[in-house]
Every structure is written in structure tokens, then in C-alpha cells.
C-alpha positions in Angstrom: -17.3 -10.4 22.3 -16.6 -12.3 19.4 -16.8 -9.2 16.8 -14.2 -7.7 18.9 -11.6 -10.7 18.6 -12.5 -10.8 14.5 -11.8 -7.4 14.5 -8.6 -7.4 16.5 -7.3 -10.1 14.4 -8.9 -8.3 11.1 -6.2 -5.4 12.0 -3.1 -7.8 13.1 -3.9 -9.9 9.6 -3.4 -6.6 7.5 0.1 -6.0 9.5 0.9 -9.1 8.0 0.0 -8.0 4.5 1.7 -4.7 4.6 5.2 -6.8 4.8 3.3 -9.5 2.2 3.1 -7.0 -0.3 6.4 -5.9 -0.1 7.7 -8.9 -0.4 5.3 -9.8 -3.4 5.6 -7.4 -5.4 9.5 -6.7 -5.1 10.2 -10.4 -5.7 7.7 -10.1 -8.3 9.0 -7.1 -10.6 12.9 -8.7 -9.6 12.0 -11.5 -11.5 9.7 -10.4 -14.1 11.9 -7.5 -15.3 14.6 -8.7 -18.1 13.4 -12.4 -18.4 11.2 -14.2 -20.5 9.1 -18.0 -19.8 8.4 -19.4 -16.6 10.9 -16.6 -14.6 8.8 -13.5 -16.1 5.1 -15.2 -15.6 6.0 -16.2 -12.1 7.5 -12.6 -11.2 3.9 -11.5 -13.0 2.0 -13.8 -10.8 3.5 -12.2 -7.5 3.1 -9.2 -8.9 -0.8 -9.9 -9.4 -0.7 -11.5 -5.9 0.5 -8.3 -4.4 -2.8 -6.3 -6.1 -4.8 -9.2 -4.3 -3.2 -7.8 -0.7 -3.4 -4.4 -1.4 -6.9 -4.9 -1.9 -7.6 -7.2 1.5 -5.4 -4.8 3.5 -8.8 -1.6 2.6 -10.8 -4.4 3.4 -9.3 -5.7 6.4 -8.9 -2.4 8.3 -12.4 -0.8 7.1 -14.3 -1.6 9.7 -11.7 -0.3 12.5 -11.9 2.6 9.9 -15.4 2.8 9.9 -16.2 3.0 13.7 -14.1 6.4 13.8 -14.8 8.0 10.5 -17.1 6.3 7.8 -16.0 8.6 5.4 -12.0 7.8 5.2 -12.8 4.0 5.7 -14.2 4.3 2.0 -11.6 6.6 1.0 -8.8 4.6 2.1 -10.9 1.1 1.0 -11.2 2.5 -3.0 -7.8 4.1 -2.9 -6.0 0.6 -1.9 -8.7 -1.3 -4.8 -7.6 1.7 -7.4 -3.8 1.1 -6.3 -4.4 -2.8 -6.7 -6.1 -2.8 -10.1 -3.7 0.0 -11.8 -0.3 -2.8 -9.8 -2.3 -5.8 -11.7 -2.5 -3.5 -15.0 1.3 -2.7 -15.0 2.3 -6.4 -14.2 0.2 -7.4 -17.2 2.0 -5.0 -19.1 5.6 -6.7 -18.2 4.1 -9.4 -20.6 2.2 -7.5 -23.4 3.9 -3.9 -23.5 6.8 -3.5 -21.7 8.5 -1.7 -18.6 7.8 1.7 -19.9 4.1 1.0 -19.4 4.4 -0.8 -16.3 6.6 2.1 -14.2 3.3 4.8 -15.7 0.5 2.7 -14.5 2.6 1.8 -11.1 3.5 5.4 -10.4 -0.5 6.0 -10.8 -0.9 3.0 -8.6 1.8 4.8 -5.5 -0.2 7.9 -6.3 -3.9 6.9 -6.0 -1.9 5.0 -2.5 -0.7 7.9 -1.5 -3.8 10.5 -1.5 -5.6 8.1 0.3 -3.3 7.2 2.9 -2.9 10.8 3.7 -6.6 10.4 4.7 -5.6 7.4 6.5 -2.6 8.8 8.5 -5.2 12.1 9.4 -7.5 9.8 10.7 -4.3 7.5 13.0 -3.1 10.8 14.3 -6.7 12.3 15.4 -8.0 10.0 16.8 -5.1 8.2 18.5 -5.1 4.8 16.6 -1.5 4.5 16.9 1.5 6.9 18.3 1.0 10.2 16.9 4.5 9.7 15.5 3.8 6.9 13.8 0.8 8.4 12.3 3.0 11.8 11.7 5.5 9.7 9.9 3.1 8.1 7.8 1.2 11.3 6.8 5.1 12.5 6.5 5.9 9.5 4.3 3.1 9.3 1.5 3.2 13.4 1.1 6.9 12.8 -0.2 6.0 9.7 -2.0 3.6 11.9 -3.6 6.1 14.4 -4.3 8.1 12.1 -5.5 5.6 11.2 -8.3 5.0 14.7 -9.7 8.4 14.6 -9.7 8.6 11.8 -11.7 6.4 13.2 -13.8 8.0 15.8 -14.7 11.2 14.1 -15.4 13.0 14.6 -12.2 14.5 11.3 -10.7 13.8 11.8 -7.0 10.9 9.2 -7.0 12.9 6.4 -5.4 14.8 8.4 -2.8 11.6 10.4 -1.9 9.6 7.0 -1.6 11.8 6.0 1.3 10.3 7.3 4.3 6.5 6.4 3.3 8.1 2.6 2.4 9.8 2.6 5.9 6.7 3.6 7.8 4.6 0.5 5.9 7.3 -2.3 7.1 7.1 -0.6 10.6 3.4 -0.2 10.4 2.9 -3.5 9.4 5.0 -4.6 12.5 3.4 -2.7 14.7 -0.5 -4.1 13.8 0.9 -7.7 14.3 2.1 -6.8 17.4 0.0 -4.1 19.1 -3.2 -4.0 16.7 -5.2 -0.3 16.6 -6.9 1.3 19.2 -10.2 1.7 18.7 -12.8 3.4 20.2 
């Protein structure tokens, strides 16, 4: 009985992170970006905190993940460590290189996010974690954010509009673990 309440509150814990890092990392890059001192190490310190919740939110759902499909718990686990060590990279690179750096290594960040969320999302829909349209919004969300990369990439400025929808689904998301948690099986 008592795994079952860790777990349950495992899952509503990473709801709470999905908003955290949000908040952490746009307060972070808001401050860091342009100033110099105290203002630009502290935005760099949220910034670094944010790659610290990506990480726990892997963690924190992998074993929900794990019961269903072993396989995209570890996708989804070393996709949200790769996103959180190429976030911390870029924020260190607000204080040694510059913004130029920072927006490469973060758009490789949103992309390693994105494959493995796809995963992710698969795995909500199938096996019923959360409303299918959640899950179909999600999957719907990070395949645009994706797009939105290779756009980037190739010198197209859709990034930020096409990052909308996948951005919307993780404050909603995030919502809906603190409030209703996963089902499992």
C-alpha cells in the first residue's frame, strides 16, 4: 500500500515541476539575457535549477512509465537528462559565450525533449494514462515543436509560434498530474 501512495504522489510532484520549470527557466533567461553581475548569475542559476527539474520530472514519472512499457520509461528518463544537461550547457554559455550559443544548445535541448516525449505521449494515449486528448495534444504539441526546430535550423522563424501548442499542453499537463495523477495499471 505504501508503494502505491509514493507513487501517486511521485506523479502529482512532477505536475508540479512541469509549471517549476517553466517558471525557472523563463524567469531565468529574462534576467540573464542583456545584464551582467548579480542579475545575469542569478537568471543563470534558475536557469541551472530548471535542468535540475527536467531531470527529476524522467525520474519522478519512470516508474509509472515503467509498469506499462519499460522501454519508453528509459526513453523518456534519458531524453529529459539529455534536455537538462544540453539547458545547463546553454545557461553556462550566457556567462562564457554568449546568446548565440545558448539559443543552439537550447534548441538541441527542446529537440532531444521533443523525440522523447513523442514516445511519451504514444505511451499516454495507448494505454489510457490520461484523456486521449490530452495525450493527442501532447503527441500533437512536441511534433510541431519539433518542426519548429528544423525550422529553425534552417533559418525559418516559426520556432516560437510552432512551440505554442506543445508549451500549452506542459502547463495543462502539469495541472492535470497535481490534480488527477495517471492511471496506472
Amino acid at each position: 500500500m505504501a508503494a502505491a501512495i509514493d507513487k501517486t504522489w511521485q506523479v502529482r510532484l512532477a505536475g508540479i515541476f512541469f509549471l517549476a520549470a517553466f517558471l525557472a527557466y523563463g524567469f531565468g533567461m529574462n534576467l540573464a539575457v542583456g545584464s551582467r553581475g548579480l542579475k545575469l548569475f542569478a537568471g543563470v542559476g534558475l536557469m541551472l535549477l530548471n535542468s535540475l527539474i527536467v531531470a527529476a520530472i524522467g525520474t519522478l514519472l519512470f516508474d509509472a512509465l515503467q509498469r506499462v512499457r519499460p522501454w519508453v520509461a528509459w526513453i523518456y528518463q534519458i531524453a529529459r537528462f539529455g534536455e537538462a544537461a544540453l539547458l545547463g550547457m546553454g545557461a553556462v554559455f550566457l556567462l562564457k559565450a554568449g546568446l548565440r550559443e545558448n539559443m543552439l544548445v537550447y534548441n538541441l535541448g527542446m529537440a532531444t525533449l521533443a523525440i522523447g516525449s513523442l514516445f511519451f505521449c504514444g505511451l499516454l494515449y495507448r494505454a489510457h494514462m490520461v484523456p486521449r486528448f490530452i495525450a493527442a495534444w501532447g503527441f500533437f504539441g512536441y511534433a510541431l515543436l519539433l518542426a519548429g526546430i528544423i525550422a529553425e535550423f534552417l533559418g525559418l522563424p516559426y520556432g516560437i509560434i510552432l512551440s505554442l501548442p506543445g508549451g500549452l499542453f506542459e502547463l495543462v499537463f502539469g495541472i492535470w498530474l497535481m490534480v488527477k495523477g495517471l492511471r496506472t495499471v
